[in-house]
BALO-713247 format. One line per field, with one value per residue (C-alpha): residue number from 1; residue in three letters; x, y, z. Coordinates in Angstrom, 3 decimals, padded with zeros to 6 digits, m for minus. Layout:
! BALO-713247
n: (NUM; ...);
res: (Ala; ...);
u: (X; ...);
v: (Y; ...);
w: (Z; ...);
END
This chain:
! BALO-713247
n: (1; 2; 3; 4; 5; 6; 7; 8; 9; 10; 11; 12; 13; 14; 15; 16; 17; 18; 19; 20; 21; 22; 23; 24; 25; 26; 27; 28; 29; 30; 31; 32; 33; 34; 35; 36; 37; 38; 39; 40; 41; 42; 43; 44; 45; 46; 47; 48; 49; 50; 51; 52; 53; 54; 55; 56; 57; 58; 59; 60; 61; 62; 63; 64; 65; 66; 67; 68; 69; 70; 71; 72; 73; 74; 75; 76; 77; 78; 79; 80; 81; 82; 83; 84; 85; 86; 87; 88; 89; 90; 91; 92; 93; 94; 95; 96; 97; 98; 99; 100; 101; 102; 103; 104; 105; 106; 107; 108; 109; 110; 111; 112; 113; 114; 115; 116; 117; 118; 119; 120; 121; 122; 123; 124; 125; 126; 127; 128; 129; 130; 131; 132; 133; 134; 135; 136; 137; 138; 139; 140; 141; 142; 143; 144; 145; 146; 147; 148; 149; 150; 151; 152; 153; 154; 155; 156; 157; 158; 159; 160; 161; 162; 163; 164; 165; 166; 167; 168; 169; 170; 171; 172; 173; 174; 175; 176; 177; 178; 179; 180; 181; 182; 183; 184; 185; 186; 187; 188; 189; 190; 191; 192; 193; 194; 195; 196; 197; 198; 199; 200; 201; 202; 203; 204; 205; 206; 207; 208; 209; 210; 211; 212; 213; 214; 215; 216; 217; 218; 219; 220; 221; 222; 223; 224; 225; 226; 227; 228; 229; 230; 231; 232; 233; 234; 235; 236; 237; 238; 239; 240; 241; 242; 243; 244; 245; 246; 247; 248; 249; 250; 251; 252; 253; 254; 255; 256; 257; 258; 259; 260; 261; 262; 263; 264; 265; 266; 267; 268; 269; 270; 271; 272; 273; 274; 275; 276; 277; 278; 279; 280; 281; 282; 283; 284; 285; 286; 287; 288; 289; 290; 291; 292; 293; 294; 295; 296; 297; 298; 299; 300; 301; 302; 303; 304; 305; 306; 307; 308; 309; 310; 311; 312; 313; 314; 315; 316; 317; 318; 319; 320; 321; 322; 323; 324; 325; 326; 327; 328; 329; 330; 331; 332; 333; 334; 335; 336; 337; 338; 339; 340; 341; 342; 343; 344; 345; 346; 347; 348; 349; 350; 351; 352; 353; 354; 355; 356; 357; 358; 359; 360; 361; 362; 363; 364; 365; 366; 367; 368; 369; 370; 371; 372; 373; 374; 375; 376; 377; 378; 379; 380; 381; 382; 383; 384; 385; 386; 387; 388; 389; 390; 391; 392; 393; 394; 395; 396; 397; 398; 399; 400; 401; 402; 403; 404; 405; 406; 407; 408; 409; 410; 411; 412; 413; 414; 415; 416; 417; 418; 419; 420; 421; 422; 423; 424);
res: (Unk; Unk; Unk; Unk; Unk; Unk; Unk; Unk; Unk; Unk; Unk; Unk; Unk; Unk; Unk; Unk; Unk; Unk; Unk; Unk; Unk; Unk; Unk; Unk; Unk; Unk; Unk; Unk; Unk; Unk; Unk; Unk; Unk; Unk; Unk; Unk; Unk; Unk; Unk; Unk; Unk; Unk; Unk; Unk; Unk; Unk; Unk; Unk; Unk; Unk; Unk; Unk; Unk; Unk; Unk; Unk; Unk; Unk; Unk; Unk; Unk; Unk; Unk; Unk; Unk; Unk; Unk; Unk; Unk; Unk; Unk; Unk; Unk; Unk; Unk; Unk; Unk; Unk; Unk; Unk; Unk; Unk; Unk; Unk; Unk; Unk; Unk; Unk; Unk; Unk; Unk; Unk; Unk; Unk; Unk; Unk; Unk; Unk; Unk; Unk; Unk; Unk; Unk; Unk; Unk; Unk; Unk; Unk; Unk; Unk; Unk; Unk; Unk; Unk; Unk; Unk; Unk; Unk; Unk; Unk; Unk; Unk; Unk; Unk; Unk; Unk; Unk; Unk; Unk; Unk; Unk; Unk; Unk; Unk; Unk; Unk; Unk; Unk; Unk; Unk; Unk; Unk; Unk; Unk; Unk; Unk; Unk; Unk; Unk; Unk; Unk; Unk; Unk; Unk; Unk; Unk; Unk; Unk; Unk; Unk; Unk; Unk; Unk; Unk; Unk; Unk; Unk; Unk; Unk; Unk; Unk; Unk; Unk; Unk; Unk; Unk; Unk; Unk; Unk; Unk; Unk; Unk; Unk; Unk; Unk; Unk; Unk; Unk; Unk; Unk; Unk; Unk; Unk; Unk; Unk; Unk; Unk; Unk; Unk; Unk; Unk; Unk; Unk; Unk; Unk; Unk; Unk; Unk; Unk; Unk; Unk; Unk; Unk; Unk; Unk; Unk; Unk; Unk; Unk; Unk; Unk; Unk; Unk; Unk; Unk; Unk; Unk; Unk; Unk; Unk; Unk; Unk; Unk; Unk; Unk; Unk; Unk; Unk; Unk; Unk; Unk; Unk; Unk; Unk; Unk; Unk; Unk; Unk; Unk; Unk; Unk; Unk; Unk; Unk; Unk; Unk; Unk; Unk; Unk; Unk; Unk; Unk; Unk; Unk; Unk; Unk; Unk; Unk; Unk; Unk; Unk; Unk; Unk; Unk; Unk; Unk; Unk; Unk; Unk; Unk; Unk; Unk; Unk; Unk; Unk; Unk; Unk; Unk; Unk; Unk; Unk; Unk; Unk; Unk; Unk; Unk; Unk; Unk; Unk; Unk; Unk; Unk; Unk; Unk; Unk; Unk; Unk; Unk; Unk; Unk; Unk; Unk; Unk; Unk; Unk; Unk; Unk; Unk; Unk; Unk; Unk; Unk; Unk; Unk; Unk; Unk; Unk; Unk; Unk; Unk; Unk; Unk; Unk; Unk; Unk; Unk; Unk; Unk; Unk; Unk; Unk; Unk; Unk; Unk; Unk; Unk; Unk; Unk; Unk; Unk; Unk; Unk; Unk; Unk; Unk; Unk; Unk; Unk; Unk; Unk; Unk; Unk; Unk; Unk; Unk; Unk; Unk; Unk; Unk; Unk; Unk; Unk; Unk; Unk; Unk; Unk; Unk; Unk; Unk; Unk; Unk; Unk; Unk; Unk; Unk; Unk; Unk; Unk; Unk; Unk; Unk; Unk; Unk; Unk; Unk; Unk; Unk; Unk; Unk; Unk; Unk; Unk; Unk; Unk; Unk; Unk; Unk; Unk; Unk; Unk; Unk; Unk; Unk; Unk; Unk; Unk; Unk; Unk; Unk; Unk; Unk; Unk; Unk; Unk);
u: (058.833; 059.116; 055.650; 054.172; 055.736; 054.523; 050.688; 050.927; 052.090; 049.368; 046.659; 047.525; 047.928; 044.647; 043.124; 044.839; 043.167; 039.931; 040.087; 041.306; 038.215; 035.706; 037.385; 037.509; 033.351; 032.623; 034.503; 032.517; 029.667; 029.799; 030.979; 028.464; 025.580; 027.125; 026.807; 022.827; 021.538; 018.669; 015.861; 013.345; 010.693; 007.814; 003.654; 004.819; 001.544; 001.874; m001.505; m002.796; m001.724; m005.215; m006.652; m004.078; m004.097; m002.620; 000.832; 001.933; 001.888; 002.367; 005.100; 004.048; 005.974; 006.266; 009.429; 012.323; 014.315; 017.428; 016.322; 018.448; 021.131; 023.683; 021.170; 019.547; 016.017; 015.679; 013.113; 012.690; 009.989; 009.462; 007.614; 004.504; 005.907; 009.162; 009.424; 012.716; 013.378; 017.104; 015.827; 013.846; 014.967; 015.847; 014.019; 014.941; 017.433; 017.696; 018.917; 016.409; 015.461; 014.168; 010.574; 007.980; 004.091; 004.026; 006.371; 003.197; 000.712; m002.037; m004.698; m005.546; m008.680; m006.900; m003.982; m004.402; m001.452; 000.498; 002.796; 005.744; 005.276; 007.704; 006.051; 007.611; 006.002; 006.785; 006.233; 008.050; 011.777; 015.096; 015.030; 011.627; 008.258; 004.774; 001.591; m002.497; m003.919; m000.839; 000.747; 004.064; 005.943; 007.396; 009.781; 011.474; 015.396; 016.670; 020.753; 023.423; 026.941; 027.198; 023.915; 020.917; 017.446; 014.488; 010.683; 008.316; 007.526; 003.577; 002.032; m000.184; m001.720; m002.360; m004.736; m006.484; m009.084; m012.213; m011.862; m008.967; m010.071; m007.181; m008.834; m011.862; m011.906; m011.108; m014.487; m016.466; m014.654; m015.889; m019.517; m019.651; m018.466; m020.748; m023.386; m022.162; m022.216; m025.917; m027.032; m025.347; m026.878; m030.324; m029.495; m028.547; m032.126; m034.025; m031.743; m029.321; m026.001; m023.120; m020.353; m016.998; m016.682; m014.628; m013.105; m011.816; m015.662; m017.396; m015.063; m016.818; m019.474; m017.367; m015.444; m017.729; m019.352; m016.311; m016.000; m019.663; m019.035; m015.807; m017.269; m014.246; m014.420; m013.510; m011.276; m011.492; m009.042; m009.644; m005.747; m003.724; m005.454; m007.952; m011.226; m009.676; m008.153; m010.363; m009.690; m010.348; m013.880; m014.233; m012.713; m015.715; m018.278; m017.217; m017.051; m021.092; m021.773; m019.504; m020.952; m024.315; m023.645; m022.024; m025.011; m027.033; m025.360; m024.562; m020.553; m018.551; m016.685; m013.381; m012.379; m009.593; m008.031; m005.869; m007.774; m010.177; m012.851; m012.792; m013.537; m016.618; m017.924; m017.097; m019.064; m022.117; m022.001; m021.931; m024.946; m026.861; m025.936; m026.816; m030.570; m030.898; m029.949; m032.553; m030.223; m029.575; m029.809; m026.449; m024.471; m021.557; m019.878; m016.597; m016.587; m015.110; m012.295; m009.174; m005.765; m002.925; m001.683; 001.135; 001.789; 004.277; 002.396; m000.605; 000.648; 001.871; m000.870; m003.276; m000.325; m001.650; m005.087; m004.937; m002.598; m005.357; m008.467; m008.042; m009.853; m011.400; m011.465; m009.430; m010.475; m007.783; m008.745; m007.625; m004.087; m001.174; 002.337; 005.277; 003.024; 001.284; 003.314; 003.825; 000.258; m000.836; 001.948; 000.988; m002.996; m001.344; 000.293; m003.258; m004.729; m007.164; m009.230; m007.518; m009.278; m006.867; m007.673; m006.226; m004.292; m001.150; 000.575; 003.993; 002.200; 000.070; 003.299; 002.979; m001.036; m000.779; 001.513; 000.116; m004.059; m006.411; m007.773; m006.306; m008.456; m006.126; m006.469; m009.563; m011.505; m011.451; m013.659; m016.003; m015.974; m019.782; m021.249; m020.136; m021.670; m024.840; m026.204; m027.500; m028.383; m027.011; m023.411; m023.400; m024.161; m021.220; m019.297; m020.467; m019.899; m016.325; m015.433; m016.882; m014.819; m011.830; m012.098; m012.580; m009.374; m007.500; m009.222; m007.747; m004.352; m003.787; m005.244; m002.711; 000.033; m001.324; m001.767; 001.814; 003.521; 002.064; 002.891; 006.424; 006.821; 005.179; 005.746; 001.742; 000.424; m002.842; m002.296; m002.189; m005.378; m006.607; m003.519; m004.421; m008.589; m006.721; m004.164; m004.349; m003.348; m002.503);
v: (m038.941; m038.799; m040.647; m038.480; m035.557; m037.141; m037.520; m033.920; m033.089; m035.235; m033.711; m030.391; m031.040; m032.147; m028.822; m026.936; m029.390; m028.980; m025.215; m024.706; m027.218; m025.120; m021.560; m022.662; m024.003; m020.111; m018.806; m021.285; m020.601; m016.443; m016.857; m019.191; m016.597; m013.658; m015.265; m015.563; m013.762; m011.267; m010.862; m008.327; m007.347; m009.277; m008.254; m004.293; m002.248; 001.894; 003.646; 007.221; 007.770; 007.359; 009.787; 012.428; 016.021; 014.764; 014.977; 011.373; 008.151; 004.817; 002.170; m001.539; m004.873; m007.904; m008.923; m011.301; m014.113; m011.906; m009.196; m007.453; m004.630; m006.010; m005.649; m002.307; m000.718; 001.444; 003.687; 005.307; 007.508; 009.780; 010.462; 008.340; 007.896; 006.161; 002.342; 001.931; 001.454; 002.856; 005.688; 007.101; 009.698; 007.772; 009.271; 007.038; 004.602; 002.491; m000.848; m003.764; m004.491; m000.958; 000.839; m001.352; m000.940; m001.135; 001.734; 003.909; 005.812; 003.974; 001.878; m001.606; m000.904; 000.877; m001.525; m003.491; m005.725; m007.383; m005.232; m007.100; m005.798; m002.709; 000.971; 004.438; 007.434; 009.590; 012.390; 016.019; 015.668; 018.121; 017.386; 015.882; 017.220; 015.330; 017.196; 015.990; 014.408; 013.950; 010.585; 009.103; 005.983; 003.925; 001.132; m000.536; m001.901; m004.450; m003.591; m005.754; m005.573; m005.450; m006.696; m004.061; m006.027; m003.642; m004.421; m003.911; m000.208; 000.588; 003.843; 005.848; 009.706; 011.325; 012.989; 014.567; 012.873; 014.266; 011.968; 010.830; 007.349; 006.939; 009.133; 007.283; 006.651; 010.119; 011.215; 008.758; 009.614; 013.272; 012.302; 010.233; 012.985; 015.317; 012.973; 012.533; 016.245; 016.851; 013.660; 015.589; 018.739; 016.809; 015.251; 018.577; 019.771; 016.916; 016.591; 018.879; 017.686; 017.981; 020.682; 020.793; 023.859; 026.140; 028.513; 031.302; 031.699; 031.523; 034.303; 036.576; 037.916; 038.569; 040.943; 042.390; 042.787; 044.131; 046.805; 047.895; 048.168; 050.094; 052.151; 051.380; 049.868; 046.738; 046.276; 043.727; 042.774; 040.005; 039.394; 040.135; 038.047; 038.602; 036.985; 034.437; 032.540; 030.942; 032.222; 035.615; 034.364; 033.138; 035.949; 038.214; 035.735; 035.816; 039.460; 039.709; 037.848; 039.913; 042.818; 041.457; 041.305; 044.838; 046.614; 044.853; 045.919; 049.199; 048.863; 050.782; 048.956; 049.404; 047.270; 048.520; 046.660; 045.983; 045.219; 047.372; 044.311; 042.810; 046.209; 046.866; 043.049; 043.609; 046.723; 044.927; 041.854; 044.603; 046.397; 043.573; 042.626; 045.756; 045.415; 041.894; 043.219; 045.735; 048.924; 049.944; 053.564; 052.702; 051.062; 053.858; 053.529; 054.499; 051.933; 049.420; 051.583; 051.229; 051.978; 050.701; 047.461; 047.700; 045.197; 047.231; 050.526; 048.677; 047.587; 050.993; 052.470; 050.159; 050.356; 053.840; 052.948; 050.752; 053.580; 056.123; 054.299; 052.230; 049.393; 047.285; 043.535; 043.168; 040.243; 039.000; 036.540; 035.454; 034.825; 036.731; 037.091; 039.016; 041.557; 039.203; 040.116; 043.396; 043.440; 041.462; 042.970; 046.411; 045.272; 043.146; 046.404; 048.351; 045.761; 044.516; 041.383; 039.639; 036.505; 035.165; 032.923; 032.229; 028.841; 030.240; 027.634; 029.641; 033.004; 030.481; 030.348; 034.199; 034.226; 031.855; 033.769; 036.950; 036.738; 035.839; 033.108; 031.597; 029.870; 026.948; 026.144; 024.636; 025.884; 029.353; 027.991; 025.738; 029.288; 030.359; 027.130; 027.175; 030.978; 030.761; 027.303; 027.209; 023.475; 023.998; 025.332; 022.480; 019.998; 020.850; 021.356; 017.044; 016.151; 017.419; 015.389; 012.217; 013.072; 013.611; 010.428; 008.037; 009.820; 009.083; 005.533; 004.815; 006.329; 003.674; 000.979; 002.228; 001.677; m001.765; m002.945; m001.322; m003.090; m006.487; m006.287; m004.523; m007.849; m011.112; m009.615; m010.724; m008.439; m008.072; m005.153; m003.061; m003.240; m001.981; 000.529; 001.907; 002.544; 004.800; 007.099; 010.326; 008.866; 011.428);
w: (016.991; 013.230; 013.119; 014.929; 012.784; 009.594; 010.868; 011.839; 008.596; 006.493; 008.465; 007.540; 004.145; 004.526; 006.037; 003.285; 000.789; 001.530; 002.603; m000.675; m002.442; m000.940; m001.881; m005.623; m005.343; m003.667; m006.767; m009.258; m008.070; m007.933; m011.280; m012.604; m010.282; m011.815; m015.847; m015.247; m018.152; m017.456; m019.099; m020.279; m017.604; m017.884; m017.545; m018.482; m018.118; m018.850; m017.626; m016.644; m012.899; m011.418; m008.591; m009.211; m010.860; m014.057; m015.533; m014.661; m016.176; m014.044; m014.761; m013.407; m013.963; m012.341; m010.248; m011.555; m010.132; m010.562; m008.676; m006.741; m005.765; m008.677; m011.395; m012.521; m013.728; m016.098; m017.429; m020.770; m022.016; m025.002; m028.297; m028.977; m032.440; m031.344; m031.542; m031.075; m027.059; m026.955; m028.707; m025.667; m022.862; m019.495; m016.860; m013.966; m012.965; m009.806; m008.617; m009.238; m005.668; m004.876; m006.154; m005.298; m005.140; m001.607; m001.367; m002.973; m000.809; m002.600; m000.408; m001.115; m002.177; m005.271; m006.213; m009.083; m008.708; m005.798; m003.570; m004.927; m008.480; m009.561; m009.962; m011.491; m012.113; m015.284; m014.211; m015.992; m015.608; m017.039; m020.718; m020.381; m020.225; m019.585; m020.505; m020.164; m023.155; m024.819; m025.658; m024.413; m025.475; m022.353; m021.651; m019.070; m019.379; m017.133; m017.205; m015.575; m016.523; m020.255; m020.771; m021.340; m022.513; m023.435; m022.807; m025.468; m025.905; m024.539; m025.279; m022.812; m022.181; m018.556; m017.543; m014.466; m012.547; m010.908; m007.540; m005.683; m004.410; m002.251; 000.448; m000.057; 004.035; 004.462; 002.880; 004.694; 007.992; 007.451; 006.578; 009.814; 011.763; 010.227; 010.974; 014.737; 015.362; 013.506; 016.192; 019.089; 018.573; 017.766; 021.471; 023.233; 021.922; 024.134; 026.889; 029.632; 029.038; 031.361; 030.990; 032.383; 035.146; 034.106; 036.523; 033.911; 032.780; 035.956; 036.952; 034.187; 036.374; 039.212; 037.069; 035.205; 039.004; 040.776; 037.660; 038.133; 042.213; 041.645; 038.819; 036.502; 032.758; 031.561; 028.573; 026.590; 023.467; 020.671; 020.047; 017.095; 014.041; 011.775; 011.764; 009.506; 012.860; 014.616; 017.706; 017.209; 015.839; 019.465; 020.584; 019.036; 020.047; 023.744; 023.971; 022.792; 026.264; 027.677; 026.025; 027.429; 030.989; 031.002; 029.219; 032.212; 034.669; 032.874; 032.624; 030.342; 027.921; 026.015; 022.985; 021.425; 018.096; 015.952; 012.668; 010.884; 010.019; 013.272; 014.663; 012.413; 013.401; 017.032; 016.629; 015.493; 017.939; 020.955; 019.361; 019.463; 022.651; 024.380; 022.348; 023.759; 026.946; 026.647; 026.878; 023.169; 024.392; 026.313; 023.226; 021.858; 018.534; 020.088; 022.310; 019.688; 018.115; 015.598; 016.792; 014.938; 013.593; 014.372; 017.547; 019.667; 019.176; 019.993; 022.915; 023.819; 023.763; 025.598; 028.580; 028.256; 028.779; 031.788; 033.482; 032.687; 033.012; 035.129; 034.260; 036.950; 034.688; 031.928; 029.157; 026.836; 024.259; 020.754; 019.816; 020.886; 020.544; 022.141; 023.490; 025.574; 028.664; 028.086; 028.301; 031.085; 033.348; 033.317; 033.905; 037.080; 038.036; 038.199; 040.611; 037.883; 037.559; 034.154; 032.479; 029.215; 026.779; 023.778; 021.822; 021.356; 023.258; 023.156; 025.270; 027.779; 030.482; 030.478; 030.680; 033.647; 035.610; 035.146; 034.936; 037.844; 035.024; 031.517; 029.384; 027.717; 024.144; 023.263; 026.386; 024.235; 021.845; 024.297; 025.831; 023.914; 024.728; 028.410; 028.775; 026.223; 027.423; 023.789; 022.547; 019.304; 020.922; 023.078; 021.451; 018.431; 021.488; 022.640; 018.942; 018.681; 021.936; 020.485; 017.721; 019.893; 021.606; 018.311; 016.789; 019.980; 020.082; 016.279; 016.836; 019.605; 017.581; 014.971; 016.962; 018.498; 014.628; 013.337; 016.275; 015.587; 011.847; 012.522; 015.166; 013.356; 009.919; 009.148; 006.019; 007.911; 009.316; 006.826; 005.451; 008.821; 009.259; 005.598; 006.975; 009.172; 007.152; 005.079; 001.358; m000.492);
END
């Protein structure tokens, strides 16, 4: 028994031994990691920020072997007439495995050094102030512990630049666009191309129809924007068709608003409707007319219109807010016809409850191509689609290329993701 006692107690000593063998190496060698001496950082270039606005200088230098959360970066900037490196301002400090070029919005068609290399920006600071054409002093200090070792100190002035060739693609994804809608509408010339049906426009005779057989107006509203949103531009450009069709068939019309300008335009674009419709002795002034801007006495007093007047159809196009239901449920309320349209995606739940027809987002502004049939209309109208469908092709390209990268960690994918983004 006391042999078997003294093995037991020899093979423990044993454990102990070398548990206690490899607990003094660990401590050796953190000790001997944490003596490495740093050094200055190496390949330091200082350079005007290119394709910005000015007021920034770029930092670049290549990585070290001690790289890394324990060690520290930092960088110093300040009169071009300073030599002396602890003399300068520090501007920015940050552990040494952080601020990297591929952490830029810059494309690869702009970098002019590997990913892995180290980038600042001095850019104005508190205490610290970068102006155009004006020269700086710069240098970089690697600090660990005790230890704080300068790089040589590089001089350098910003300025602004004319171009910004990071959005490079950008510019030659708007040219080809621009291109693809001057083709389409060069197409729609020569051929008939194929439109959607949609309901909400088709419906436009049958109320301008049902107001002439009842002998009732139609009213017709451009929403509550200037002509500085798009919407009420195609607000104004559907009501001259609408205009058009009720001079024919010799409708009164009410157009009420809520802004001075788009009154005077709408007043012109119903004036030439009724001459193209052949009835300019039937156009009135009054029939576009100002009432207030503000929304809820707007409102108010349209209410007051439908309850007198009557009207037979009433149009509502443009963008709208609050007043949207107010509005629609007191036309409901006089039995009239009520086509919406607008891309105020917040107001379309009231819209489709309360009209006969709503005209959802973008089919307000395919609206004028749907009712004119003009070639130049439509084909914008084709263009745009094309458009549509190569942005939706790239975004899932995008995500097929991210994934891979994100997955297999390849670098290839980038240079295709970058094609696609908006570098700033």
């Amino acid at each position: 028994m006391s042999d078997v006692n003294s093995q037991a107690f020899i093979g423990q000593r044993s454990v102990c031994m070398v548990v206690w063998t490899l607990l003094v190496f660990g401590w050796l060698c953190s000790s001997a990691l944490a003596q490495i001496s740093i050094s200055a950082p190496q390949d330091m270039r200082v350079f005007d920020t290119p394709s910005d606005g000015g007021g920034s200088l770029t930092v670049q230098w290549a990585p070290s072997s001690w790289d890394g959360p324990d060690a520290r970066y930092q960088v110093l900037a300040g009169d071009a007439a300073v030599t002396d490196p602890a003399a300068l301002t520090i501007i920015a400090e940050f552990p040494g495995n952080s601020k990297y070029v591929k952490d830029a919005k810059t494309a690869w068609w702009t970098r002019n050094v590997d990913k892995t290399w180290h980038q600042v920006l001095v850019r104005s600071a508190k205490g610290f102030e970068v102006k155009d054409g004006i020269f700086y002093a710069v240098a970089v200090a690697a600090v660990q512990g005790d230890q704080r070792v300068f790089s040589q100190v590089l001089v350098a002035s910003p300025s602004p630049d004319w171009f910004n060739w990071n959005q490079l693609n950008n510019l030659i994804i708007a040219l080809s666009f621009g291109g693809l809608v001057f083709y389409s509408i060069s197409y729609a010339k020569r051929h008939e191309i194929f439109l959607r049906r949609i309901p909400g426009l088709d419906a436009v005779d049958e109320a301008i129809g049902r107001a002439t057989e009842l002998g009732k107006p139609i009213l017709y509203l451009t929403g509550a924007h200037d002509l500085h949103d798009p919407s009420t531009i195609a607000a104004a450009v559907i009501l001259g068709k609408v205009a058009k069709r009720a001079a024919l068939y010799e409708t009164e019309l009410l157009v009420p608003h809520r802004e001075p300008i788009t009154m005077a335009v709408c007043q012109e674009i119903t004036k030439q409707a009724y001459l193209e419709a052949g009835k300019p002795d039937l156009f009135k002034e009054d029939a576009n007319f100002f009432i207030t801007a503000d929304q809820f006495s707007y409102t108010a007093a349209v209410d007051g219109i439908m309850l007198r007047k009557k009207p037979a159809a009433n149009f509502f196009m443009g963008a709208y807010f609050a007043e949207s239901l107010l509005l629609t449920e007191t036309g409901a309320s006089t039995g009239a016809i009520q086509i919406a349209g607008t891309d105020s995606d917040h107001q379309l739940p009231f819209f489709v409850t309360t009209c006969d027809y709503t005209l959802i987002g973008e089919e307000l502004y395919a609206a004028s191509a749907y009712l004119s049939k003009e070639p130049v209309q439509i084909g914008t109208l084709l263009g745009q689609d094309i458009g549509k469908a190569v942005v939706l092709s790239a975004i899932g390209i995008g995500i097929v290329l991210a994934t891979v990268g994100a997955v297999t960690g390849a670098q290839w994918p980038q240079l295709f993701l970058d094609l696609l983004r908006d570098l700033k």
